[in-house]
Every structure is written in structure tokens, then in C-alpha cells.
N, C-alpha and C positions, 0 to 999 in steps of 0.2 A: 485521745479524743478522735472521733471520726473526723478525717475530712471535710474541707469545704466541699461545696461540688462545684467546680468549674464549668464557668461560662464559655462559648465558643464565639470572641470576636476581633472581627479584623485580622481574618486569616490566624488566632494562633486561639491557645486556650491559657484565660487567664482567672486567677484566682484574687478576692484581694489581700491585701497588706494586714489589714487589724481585723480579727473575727471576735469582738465582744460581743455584736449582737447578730452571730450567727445565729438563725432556727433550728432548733433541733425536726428533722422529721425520721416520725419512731415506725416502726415495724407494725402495721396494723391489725396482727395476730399476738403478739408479744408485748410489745413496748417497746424493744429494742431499740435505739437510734440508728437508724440505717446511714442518715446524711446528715452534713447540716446546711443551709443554706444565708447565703450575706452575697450583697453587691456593693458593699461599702467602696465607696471611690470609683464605681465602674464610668466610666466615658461612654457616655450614652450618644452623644454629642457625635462624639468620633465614630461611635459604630454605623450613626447617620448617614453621616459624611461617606463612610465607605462604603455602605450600601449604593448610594447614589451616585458614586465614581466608579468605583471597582465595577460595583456589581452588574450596575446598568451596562458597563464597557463591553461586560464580561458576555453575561445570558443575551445584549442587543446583537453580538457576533452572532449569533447562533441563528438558525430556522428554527421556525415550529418543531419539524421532524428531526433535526439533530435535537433540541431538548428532550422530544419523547422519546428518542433513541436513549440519552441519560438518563432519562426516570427509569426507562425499564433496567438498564442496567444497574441502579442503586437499589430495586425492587429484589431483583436479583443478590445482590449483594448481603440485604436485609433476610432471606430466605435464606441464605447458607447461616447464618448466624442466628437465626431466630432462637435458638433453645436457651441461648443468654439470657434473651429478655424475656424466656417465659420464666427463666429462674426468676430473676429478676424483680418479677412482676408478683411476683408471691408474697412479698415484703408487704405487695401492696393490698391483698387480701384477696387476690384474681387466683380461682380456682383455673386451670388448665383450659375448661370451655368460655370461661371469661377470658383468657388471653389471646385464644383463637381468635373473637370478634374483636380484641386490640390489638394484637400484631398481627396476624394474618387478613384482618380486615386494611390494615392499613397499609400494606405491603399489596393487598389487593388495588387499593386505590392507586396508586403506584401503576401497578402493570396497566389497569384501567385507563389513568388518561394517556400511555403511551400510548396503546393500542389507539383510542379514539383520536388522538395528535396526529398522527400516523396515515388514518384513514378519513378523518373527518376536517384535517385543515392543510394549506397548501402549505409547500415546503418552498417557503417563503415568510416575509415577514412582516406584511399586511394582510389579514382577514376583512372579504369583503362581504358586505351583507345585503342582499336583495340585489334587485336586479337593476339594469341599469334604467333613467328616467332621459327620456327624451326630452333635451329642452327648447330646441328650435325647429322647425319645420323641414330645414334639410338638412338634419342629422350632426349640423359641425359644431352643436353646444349640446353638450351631454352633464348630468349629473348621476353620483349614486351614493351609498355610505361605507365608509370603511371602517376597519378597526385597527388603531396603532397601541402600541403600548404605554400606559402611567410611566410618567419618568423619576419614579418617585421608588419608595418602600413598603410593604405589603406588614405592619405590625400583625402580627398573632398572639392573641394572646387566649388560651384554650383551656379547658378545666381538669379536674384531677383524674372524673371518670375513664377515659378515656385517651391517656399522656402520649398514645403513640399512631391513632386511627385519627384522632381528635385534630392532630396535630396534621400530619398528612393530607387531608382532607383539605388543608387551609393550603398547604404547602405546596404540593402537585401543579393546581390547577395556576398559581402564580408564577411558580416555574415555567410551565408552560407557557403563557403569556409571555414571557423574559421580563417577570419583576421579580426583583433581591425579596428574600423575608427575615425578617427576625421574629424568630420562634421565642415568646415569653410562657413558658410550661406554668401549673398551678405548682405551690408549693408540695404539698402530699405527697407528689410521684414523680418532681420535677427529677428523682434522680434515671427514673424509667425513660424521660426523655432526653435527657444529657445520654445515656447508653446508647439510644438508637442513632445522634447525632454523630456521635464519635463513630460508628460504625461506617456511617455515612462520608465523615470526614478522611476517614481511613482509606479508603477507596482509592482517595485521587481523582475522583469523578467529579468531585464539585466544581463547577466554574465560582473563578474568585471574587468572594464577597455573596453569592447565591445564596446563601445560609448563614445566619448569625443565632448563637443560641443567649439568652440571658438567664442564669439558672439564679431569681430572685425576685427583690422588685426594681420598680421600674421609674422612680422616684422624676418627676419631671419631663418624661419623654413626651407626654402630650402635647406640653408648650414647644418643644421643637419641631412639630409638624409642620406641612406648609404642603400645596397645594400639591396634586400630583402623588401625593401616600396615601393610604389606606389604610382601616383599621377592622380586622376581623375577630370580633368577638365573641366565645362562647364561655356559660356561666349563668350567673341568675339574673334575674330581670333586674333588681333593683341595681345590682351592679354596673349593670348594662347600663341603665339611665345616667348614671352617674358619668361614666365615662363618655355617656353620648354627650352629655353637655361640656363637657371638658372638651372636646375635638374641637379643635379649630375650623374657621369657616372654610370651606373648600375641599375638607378631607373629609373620602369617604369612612362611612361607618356602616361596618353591618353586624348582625347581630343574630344570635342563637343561643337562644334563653329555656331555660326550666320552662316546663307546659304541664299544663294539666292536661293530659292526654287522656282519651276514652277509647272505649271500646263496646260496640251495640251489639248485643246478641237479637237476631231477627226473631219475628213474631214468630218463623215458621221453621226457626228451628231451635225445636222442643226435645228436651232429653231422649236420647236414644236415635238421633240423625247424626250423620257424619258432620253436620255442620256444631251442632251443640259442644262432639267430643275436641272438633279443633277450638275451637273456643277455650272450651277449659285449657288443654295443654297450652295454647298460645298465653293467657292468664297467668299460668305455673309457671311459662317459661318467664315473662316480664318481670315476675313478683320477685324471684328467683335467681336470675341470670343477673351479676354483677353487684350479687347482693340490694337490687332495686335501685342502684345507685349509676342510672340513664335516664339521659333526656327525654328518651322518646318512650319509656316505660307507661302500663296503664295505670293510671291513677284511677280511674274512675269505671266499675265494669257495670253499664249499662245495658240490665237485663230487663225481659220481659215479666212482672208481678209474679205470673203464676209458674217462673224458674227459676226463681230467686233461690230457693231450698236447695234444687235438685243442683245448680251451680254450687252453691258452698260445699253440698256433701260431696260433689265429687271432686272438688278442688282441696278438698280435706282430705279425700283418702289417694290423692295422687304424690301432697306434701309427705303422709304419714310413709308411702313406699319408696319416694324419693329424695327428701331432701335430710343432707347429713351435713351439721353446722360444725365448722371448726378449720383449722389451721390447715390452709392448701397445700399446705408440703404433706400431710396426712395421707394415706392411703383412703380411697374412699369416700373423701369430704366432696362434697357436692356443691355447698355453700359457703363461700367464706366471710370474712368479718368486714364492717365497713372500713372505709380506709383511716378514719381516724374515730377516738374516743370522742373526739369534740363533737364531728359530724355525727356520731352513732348520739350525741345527747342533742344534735339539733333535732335530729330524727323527732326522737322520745317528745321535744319539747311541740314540735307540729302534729304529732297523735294527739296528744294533753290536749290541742286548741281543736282537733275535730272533734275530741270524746266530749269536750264540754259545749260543742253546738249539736251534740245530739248522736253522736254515733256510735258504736258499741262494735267491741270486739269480737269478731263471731272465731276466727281464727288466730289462734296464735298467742303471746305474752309479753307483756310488758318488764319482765325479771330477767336478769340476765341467766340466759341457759348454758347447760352444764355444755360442753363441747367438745370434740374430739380435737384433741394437744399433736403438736407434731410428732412425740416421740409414740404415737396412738393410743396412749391414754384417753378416758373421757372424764369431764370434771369443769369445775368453773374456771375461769378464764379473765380473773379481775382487769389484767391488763389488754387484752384484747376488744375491739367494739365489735363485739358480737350482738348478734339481735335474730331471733327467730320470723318467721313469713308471720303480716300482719293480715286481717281483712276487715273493716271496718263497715258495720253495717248501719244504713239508718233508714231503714222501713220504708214508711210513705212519705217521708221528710227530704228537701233536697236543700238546706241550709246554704248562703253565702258563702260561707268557710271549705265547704266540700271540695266550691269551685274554685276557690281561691288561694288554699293554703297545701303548697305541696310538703309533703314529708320525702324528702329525698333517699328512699333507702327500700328496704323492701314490704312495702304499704300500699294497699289501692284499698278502695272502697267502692261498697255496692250501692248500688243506685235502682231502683227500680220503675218502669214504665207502663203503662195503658195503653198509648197509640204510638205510630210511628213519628206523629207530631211531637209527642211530647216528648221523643226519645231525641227527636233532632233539640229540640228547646233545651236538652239537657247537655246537652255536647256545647252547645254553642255558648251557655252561661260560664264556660271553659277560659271564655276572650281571649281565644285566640291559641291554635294550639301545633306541636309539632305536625302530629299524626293523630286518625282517627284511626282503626279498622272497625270492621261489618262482617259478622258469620251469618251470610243468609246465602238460600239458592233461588232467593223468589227474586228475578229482575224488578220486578216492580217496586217490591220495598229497598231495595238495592237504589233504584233510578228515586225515587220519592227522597231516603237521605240525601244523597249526594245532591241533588237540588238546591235542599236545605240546608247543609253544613260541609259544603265545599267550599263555600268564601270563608268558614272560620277556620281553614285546614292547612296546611303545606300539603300533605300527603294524606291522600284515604285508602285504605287498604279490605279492597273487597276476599273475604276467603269463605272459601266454600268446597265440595267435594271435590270438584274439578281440580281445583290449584291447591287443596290441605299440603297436597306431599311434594312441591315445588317451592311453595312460598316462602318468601325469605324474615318473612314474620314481621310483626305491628313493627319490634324495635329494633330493625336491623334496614340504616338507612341504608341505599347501594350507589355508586357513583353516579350512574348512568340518570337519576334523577335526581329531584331538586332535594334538597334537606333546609329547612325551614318552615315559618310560620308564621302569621299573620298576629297583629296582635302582641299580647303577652309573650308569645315566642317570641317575639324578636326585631319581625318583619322584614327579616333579611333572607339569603339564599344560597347557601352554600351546595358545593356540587352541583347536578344538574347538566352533567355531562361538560360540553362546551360552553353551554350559558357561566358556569363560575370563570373560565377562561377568560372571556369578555368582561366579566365582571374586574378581573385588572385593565381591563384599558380602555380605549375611550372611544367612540364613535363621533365618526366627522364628516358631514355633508360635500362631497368632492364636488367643483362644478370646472371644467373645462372642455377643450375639443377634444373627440375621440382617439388624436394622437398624444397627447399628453395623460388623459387616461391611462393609456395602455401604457405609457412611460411609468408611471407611479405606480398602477398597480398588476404591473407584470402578464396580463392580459389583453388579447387583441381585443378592439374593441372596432365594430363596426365605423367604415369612414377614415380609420388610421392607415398607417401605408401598409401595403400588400405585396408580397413578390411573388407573380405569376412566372411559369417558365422556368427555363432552367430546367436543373435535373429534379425529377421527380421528389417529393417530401418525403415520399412514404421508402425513399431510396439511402433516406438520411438518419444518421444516429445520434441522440440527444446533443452528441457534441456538436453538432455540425448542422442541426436543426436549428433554425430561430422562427422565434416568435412572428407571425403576417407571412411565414412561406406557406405557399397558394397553390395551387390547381383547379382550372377552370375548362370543364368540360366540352366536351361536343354535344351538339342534340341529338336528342333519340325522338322519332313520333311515336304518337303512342294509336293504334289500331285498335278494331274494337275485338278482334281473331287474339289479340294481344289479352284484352281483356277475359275475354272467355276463356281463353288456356288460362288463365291464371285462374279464375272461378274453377275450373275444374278440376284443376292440378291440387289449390287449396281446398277445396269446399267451401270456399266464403262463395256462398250463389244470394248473398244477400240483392234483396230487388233492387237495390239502386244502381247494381252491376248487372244485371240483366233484362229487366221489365221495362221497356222504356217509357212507355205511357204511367208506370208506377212513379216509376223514376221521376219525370217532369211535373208528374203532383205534389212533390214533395218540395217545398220551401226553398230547399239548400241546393238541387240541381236543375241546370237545364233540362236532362233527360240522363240516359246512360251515363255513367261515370266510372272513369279508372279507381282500383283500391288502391287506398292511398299505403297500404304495404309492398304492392305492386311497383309505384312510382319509389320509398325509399329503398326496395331491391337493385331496381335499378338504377338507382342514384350510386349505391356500390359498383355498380358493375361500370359506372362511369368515370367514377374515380380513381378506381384503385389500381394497383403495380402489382401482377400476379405474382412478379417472381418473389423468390425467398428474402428475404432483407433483413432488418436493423428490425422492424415493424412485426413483433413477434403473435400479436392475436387485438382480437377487436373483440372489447369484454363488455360491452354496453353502448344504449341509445339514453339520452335523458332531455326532456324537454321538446320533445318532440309536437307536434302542433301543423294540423295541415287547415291551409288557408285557403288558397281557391281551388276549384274543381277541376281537375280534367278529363274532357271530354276525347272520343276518337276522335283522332287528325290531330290534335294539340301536340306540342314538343316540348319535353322537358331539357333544361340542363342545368347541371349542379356545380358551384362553383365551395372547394372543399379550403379550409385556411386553418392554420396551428394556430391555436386560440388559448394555450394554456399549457406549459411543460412544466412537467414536475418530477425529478429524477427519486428515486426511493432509496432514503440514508445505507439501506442493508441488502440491496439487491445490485444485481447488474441491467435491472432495466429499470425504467421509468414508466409513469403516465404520460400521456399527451391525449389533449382535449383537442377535438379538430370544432370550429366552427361550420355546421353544413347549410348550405341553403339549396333550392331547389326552385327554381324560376320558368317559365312557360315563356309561348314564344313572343309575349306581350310585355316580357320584363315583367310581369306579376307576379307577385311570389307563393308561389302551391305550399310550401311546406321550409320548415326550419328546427332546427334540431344539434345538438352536440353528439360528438362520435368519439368512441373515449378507447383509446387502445393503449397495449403495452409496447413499450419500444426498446430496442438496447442503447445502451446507455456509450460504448461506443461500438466505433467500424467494424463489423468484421474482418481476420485477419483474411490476407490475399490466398 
């Protein structure tokens, strides 16, 4: 008998005791039993327990940037070993370009939010968000929001499509965060996600408790929730609901469900434009790729009436040069089988309910087709769930069922349109969907959809000439944005860069003085203490820098000979620097005025320690904002303060963020701004 397939929890890998009613899951080219699956007796309880001990202990040690420092290195890890799990992955009916978008997609996500952890959050372990709110008149009560982490567990539980991107996806951005997860894989390919687990585990890299795998079901774990966990869901709607009402009060829920996805071919692009031919291939590719068996696949391709023909025949003769149905270990096969017979009959069973509301086969067959066998024979294939590309057309007809009833597999239907209105009326009858895209070059039909079927969308994907040969296509979400959907999808938001980050934890209104502020959240904050004097900041190396060390300038006047050599030196001869009669008509000055590039030049030349030091380059200005005018005669001085240190997990230098302000000889403040340079991280040697 095969194997159980072991679960990964509580630091060991355990299997249970009695496997009567283990699952068999079979080879979805063959029949073969690849695995079986039981969690009879598992401690669900205990695996709880140690998520919320161990693991919180474990990943709350860490920074942001040491975690992304460990995704990228388990990304890495996953990359030397990937040709496992494309074997692997063949079992489960995933031709070679379907394993790329599941392991190398997921390994991508991986490198992704290290890189974005890295560069996008402080290496520290409150994330703050917005700026700060003034709440008293002289500065000594402040407010702002921050972000700490869920003290809880991050449940995952993810679908078959997709056992190793799917999964990832949920995973990454909670790690990052420093929340524990328990990965619950679908049955079908849970053993595709036990492989990559173990690889992971293998490492050594995991902080203890970060990861727990349950390779089955999950008999009870809902009622053990409790406030502070979270539950990320992808799957089908109905299932979805099911479990959204089971969640206990407090815990979140999110969700990423089956969608009726569309796809609008523009009015204006008419067979034989570059926009028509990416259409098609985009089509081919969804119809196609993973066997149809993706969320974000087009169900629905919404063309314009009078290209309705000219779409089928050439999605017909792209099928007839390209696609070769049969067992992925094959030489040649292009297409392989869905992942199980059952699903290949739920398939069959959601054709049956659109062909009896009206819709009719324009492509493809409902019979099971002969196939190319691993050993490269062709012939029938009783035990494999094989199924050919469908296309279901229904005329002038656009029935309930069209928009309602997904066939999970490789099936879309045509839809055809009259105006741009009635193309957006047809996407939206979707209620609610992962993804739309749009092949048009015309901006305007372009700007008219998205008007109209942006609120039913997660993601709309304009392609056109310009981006055919960059895009990453209708169904290939990317980290960097959201994956979700309104609706029937879900309503939920997975990825999205740093948004799913925050989506582990929790945002919290801070109100105190400006020195308790900066106490908590590691940030000088205007008002807190400052230390002027002394040896120079810019003299000092992350070790020996802190946070409120200061430098406060002398004055400079500023001449209007001053002004003019800058005008001329630059070419900014804008009139508000030269003309003075122009100048004084304008709203915003008395008359001539300094450029406010001029004033932050030499606000540098005020500040700074020419000699070599610790203080290795000055890589940007942000926030930059100039507020009162200067006029010839006036004096600047700029009073410069360490507002933000962040040393980088894999370099020898750091950030540091300076506080700058720029003040006139009124105490008014001209100008305010951050000075963000790289610093070494220590002394240099004598």
C-alpha cells in the first residue's frame, strides 16, 4: 500500500496510527494511487497551541528584514530543488508550462516579498502608517497609526489548482508579518504540497513553529479559533460561505473563490489588428493552460457581434496547431488531464447545465478523446480525466446560467455584444469577479469600461499593442498587486504587495507626547529630546549613532547676486527669481524670491562634514515642501536630526533618515523635508 502522507506539526512529521479511512489520491493521467491521505487522531489543538507559543516566540524575535532575509533564502532553496516538484507535479496532470506558473510562480512570490520587506518596511517591528496628526496646539500631544502584528495563527487553507503558488501566496506575506501558519493543502495534490514543505523544513531555515503542514482534513479546527487568527481561504464560493459562517466571532476571514471571469474584445479591435491576434492567444492560453482548471481563467469571452466567427476560427486553428492532450511525462503533450476523474465529471456535469440554457458547442467534444499515453502511444485513456478545449456559444442569448455556473476546467463561452454598454452589462452579470481583461487601443473604450466594471473587478487587465509582448496575461496574478474580488469572488485580498502584509495585523490609533512616540515607534518625532553638539552625526557609524543626534546650523543671508548666480548657473530664470514687479503680482510673493533649490543646496552646504566618514552617500530627498518665501536679506538656517536608522540585514551599511528643517530669521519655517543616506554600519578601522 502507498503511504500515508505525513503531516508537518509541532516541530516533527507525524503520521497517524490507524489508516482505515485513508483517501486514496490517484495519478490524474493513469489512475495510479500516488498517496493516501488520513488525519485520524491529529491534535489539532496542540498544533494551535504551538503556533501561538513557539511560533509567535519564534518569527515576534525577528525584524521585518531578517524575515525577508529567510524567505529569500527558502526561495532559494526551493529553486535548487525545483525539478522534484515538476516531477512531481505531473501526477497531478501539470504539463511542464503549468508547473512553471506553480512552482516558479511560487518561489517567485517568495523572492518578491523579500525583496519588497527589504525595501518597503523598516527593519524593525512596527509598521507605521500615515503621517503624523497633531493633536495640541504646542506640539506636546501627538497622534498616528501603526501596525503590530495578530497574536494569533494565520489557517490556510488553498485548492488543488495550484498546491505550491496557491499556497505561498497565503504564506510569504504572513511570515513577513511574523504570523505562524498552518498550511491545510486540497486533497488532489496535497502530496505536491507536503514535497515543497519538507524541502522547506529541510533547510533549517524555518523559525520554530512558522509553518505547520496538515496533509488531510481538519475536523474541528474552526471551533478552536479565537480572536487574533485568521482564516485564508481559496476554493469555491459555496464552500467559502460555509466556512465563513462557521468562523468565529473575531476571526478574520478572507476569501478567494471560483469567478466567472470575462474577457471584452474592443469595438476597435477587429480581426487582423495586433489587438484582435493578442486576444485570441490570450483565450488559447486560459482555455488551455492548467488544463482550464484556474481561478482567474476566462469563462466568458466577450466579443464584439460582428467577430464572433472571425474569434472562433481563429481560436480553432490555433487549438488544431497547438494543443496535444495526454500524459505530461509524454514528449510533446501540451495539455494534460484534469486532476481527477471526479472533477473531469463535475466539469462534463456544468457544460450539461449551460448546453440546456441555450449554449452549443462551437469547439471541441464532449467524448472522451484518444490521447497521447506516457509510453507515446495515442489511444483512449479510460482512467485518466482527460477532456479536450471546449467553446460554448450562445448567439444573441446571454442566459443566467452563463453567468453563474462555472465548469472548472477547460471551458469558456462566447458571449456576444452591440455597444460598449452592453459589453460592460455583461461582465458585471459575473457578480463579482477575479479578473476582467480588455484588447482595445482605443483609450476611450478603454476609460468607458473600466468606469463601469471596475467596482465588479479585483483586477482589470488592459492589453493592447503596446504591452501584447510584456503582459503577464488575464490569468497570471503577480505579487506586487492585489489578487481578489468583489463579490462572488470572494471579497477578499490576497497579495497586493505590502497591503496582504498588514492584512496579518492590526492597526492601532497611538496617541501620546512626541517622546514617547519615538519611544514606541523607533522614530524621532518632532518635540522629543534632541542632542545638539557634540561630535558631529555625520562623524558617527550606525553603532554609535542614535536616534534625536542633531546639528543645528549657522546662518547664511541670502543676496539677491546670490539669487542671480543661481538663475544663471541653473537656467531656472523663472520670473518669480527675476522680474520683481512680475514677481509681487503673484499671490505667493512679496516680490523677487530665492529658489527654493537654491535654499535646500544650501541647507547641505550647512550641514554637512566634508570629510570621508561612516556616512557613505546621500541617495535621496522625500517630502520635501517649501513653505515661506525668501526674500534678499533674509537668512536661512537648517537645524539637521537622525529621524530614522535602519541597518540592512546583508550589507555593511545602513539607512538613516535625517529629519531636515530649514527656518528664516523669524523662526518661520521655509522648507521641510527628509535626507535619507547610506551609512556604515561600524567605525572605520584607525
Amino acid at each position: 500500500m502507498t503511504d500515508i502522507l505525513p503531516s508537518y506539526l509541532q516541530g516533527s512529521w507525524w503520521t497517524p496510527d490507524v489508516s482505515a479511512d485513508a483517501v486514496p489520491v490517484r495519478d490524474a493521467s493513469t489512475g495510479a494511487v500516488v498517496a493516501r491521505v488520513s488525519t485520524a487522531g491529529v491534535d489539532l489543538p496542540g498544533a494551535l497551541a504551538y503556533a501561538r507559543t513557539t511560533g509567535q516566540r519564534s518569527l515576534g524575535a525577528m525584524t521585518f528584514h531578517q524575515r525577508a532575509v529567510v524567505l529569500k533564502q527558502l526561495a532559494a532553496a526551493l529553486t535548487d530543488r525545483k525539478e522534484e516538484l515538476y516531477e512531481l507535479s505531473q501526477s497531478a496532470g501539470s504539463t511542464r508550462r503549468d508547473s512553471l506558473a506553480d512552482i516558479d510562480g511560487g518561489i517567485g512570490v517568495l523572492f518578491t516579498y523579500s525583496s519588497k520587506g527589504r525595501r518597503e518596511l523598516p527593519n524593525a517591528q512596527v509598521y507605521l502608517d500615515g503621517a503624523v496628526e497633531p493633536l495640541s496646539k504646542d506640539g506636546s500631544f501627538l497622534g498616528r497609526h501603526v501596525y503590530t502584528r495578530l497574536p494569533g495563527v494565520a489557517v490556510q487553507i488553498n485548492a488543488f489548482n495550484f498546491p505550491m503558488w496557491g499556497a505561498l501566496e497565503k504564506f510569504a506575506p504572513a511570515f513577513l508579518a511574523g504570523v505562524p501558519s498552518i498550511v491545510k493543502p486540497a486533497t488532489p495534490t496535497a502530496y505536491v504540497a507536503e514535497a515543497w514543505v519538507r524541502i522547506l523544513v529541510e533547510t533549517g531555515l524555518l523559525p520554530d513553529g512558522s509553518l505547520q503542514l496538515v496533509s488531510g482534513g481538519v475536523p474541528g479546527l474552526f471551533d478552536l479559533l479565537r480572536l487574533g487568527d485568521l482564516v485564508g481561504f481559496t476554493g469555491s464560493a459555496t464552500t467559502a460561505e460555509r466556512l465563513r459562517a462557521a468562523t468565529p466571532d473575531g476571526v478574520r476571514f478572507t476569501s478567494e473563490t471560483d469567478s466567472i471571469n470575462a474577457s471584452v474584445l474592443g469595438p476597435d479591435a477587429g480581426a487582423g489588428t495586433p489587438e484582435f491576434d493578442a486576444y485570441v492567444r490570450q483565450l488559447f492560453t486560459e482555455l488551455t493552460a492548467k488544463a482550464g482548471q484556474k481561478c482567474t481563467a476566462i469563462r466568458r469571452a466577450v466579443v464584439p457581434r460582428g467577430s464572433a466567427e472571425a474569434v472562433v476560427a481563429a481560436l480553432r486553428e490555433r487549438i488544431a496547431e497547438r494543443v496535444v492532450v495526454g500524459d505530461p511525462r509524454a514528449e510533446g503533450v501540451t495539455m494534460g488531464p484534469l486532476v481527477s476523474l471526479a472533477q473531469r465529471d463535475e466539469v462534463l456535469r456544468s457544460v450539461a447545465t449551460l448546453r440546456d440554457a441555450g449554449g452549443t458547442v462551437l469547439l471541441g467534444s464532449l467524448d472522451a478523446p484518444d490521447v497521447t499515453r506516457a509510453d507515446g502511444s495515442v489511444g483512449p485513456a479510460p482512467e485518466g480525466a482527460f477532456l479536450t478545449p471546449l467553446l460554448i456559444g450562445f448567439g444573441d442569448a446571454a442566459p443566467d446560467a452563463v453567468h453563474q455556473v462555472e465548469a472548472f476546467g477547460p471551458v469558456s463561452s462566447l458571449l456576444t455584444y452591440d455597444s460598449v454598454a452592453q459589453a460592460a452589462d455583461l461582465v458585471a452579470r459575473g457578480g463579482g469577479s477575479l479578473v476582467t481583461s480588455v484588447a482595445t487601443h482605443d483609450p476611450a473604450v478603454a476609460g468607458e469600461l473600466l468606469s463601469r466594471i471596475g467596482a465588479y473587478n479585483g483586477r482589470v487587465l488592459f492589453l493592447d499593442r503596446d504591452d501584447a509582448g510584456t503582459s503577464t496575461g488575464h490569468g497570471a496574478p503577480v505579487p506586487h498587486l492585489v489578487h481578489g474580488g468583489p463579490g462572488r469572488a470572494g471579497g477578499g485580498e490576497e497579495l497586493g504587495g505590502i497591503r496582504a502584509v498588514l492584512h496579518h495585523m492590526q492597526r492601532t490609533a497611538v496617541q501620546g507626547s512626541p517622546a514617547m512616540l519615538t519611544a514606541l515607534t523607533g522614530v524621532w518625532h518632532e518635540g522629543a529630546t534632541a542632542h545638539p553638539g557634540g561630535r558631529h552625526p555625520f562623524r558617527k557609524s550606525l553603532a554609535e549613532l542614535a536616534i534625536g543626534d542633531q546639528v543645528a546650523s549657522a546662518s547664511r543671508e541670502v543676496t539677491l547676486d546670490d539669487i542671480e548666480t543661481f538663475a544663471r548657473f541653473t537656467g531656472d530664470t523663472f520670473y518669480a527669481h527675476m522680474d520683481e514687479a512680475a514677481a509681487a503680482a503673484n499671490p505667493f510673493f512679496p516680490g523677487r524670491v530665492a529658489h527654493g533649490y537654491l535654499l535646500v543646496s544650501w541647507a547641505a552646504g550647512l550641514f554637512v562634514d566634508p570629510e570621508p566618514g561612516p556616512v557613505l552617500a546621500n541617495y535621496g530627498l522625500e517630502n520635501l515642501r517649501f513653505v515661506t518665501p525668501v526674500s534678499p536679506g533674509d537668512a536661512i538656517r537648517v537645524t539637521l536630526t537622525a529621524k530614522q536608522i535602519t541597518p540592512r540585514e546583508t550589507d555593511e551599511y545602513g539607512e538613516v533618515r535625517w529629519d531636515a528643517v530649514i527656518r528664516n530669521q523669524h523662526d518661520d519655517l521655509v522648507a521641510s523635508y527628509d535626507v535619507l543616506t547610506l551609512v556604515a554600519k561600524e567605525p572605520a578601522p584607525a
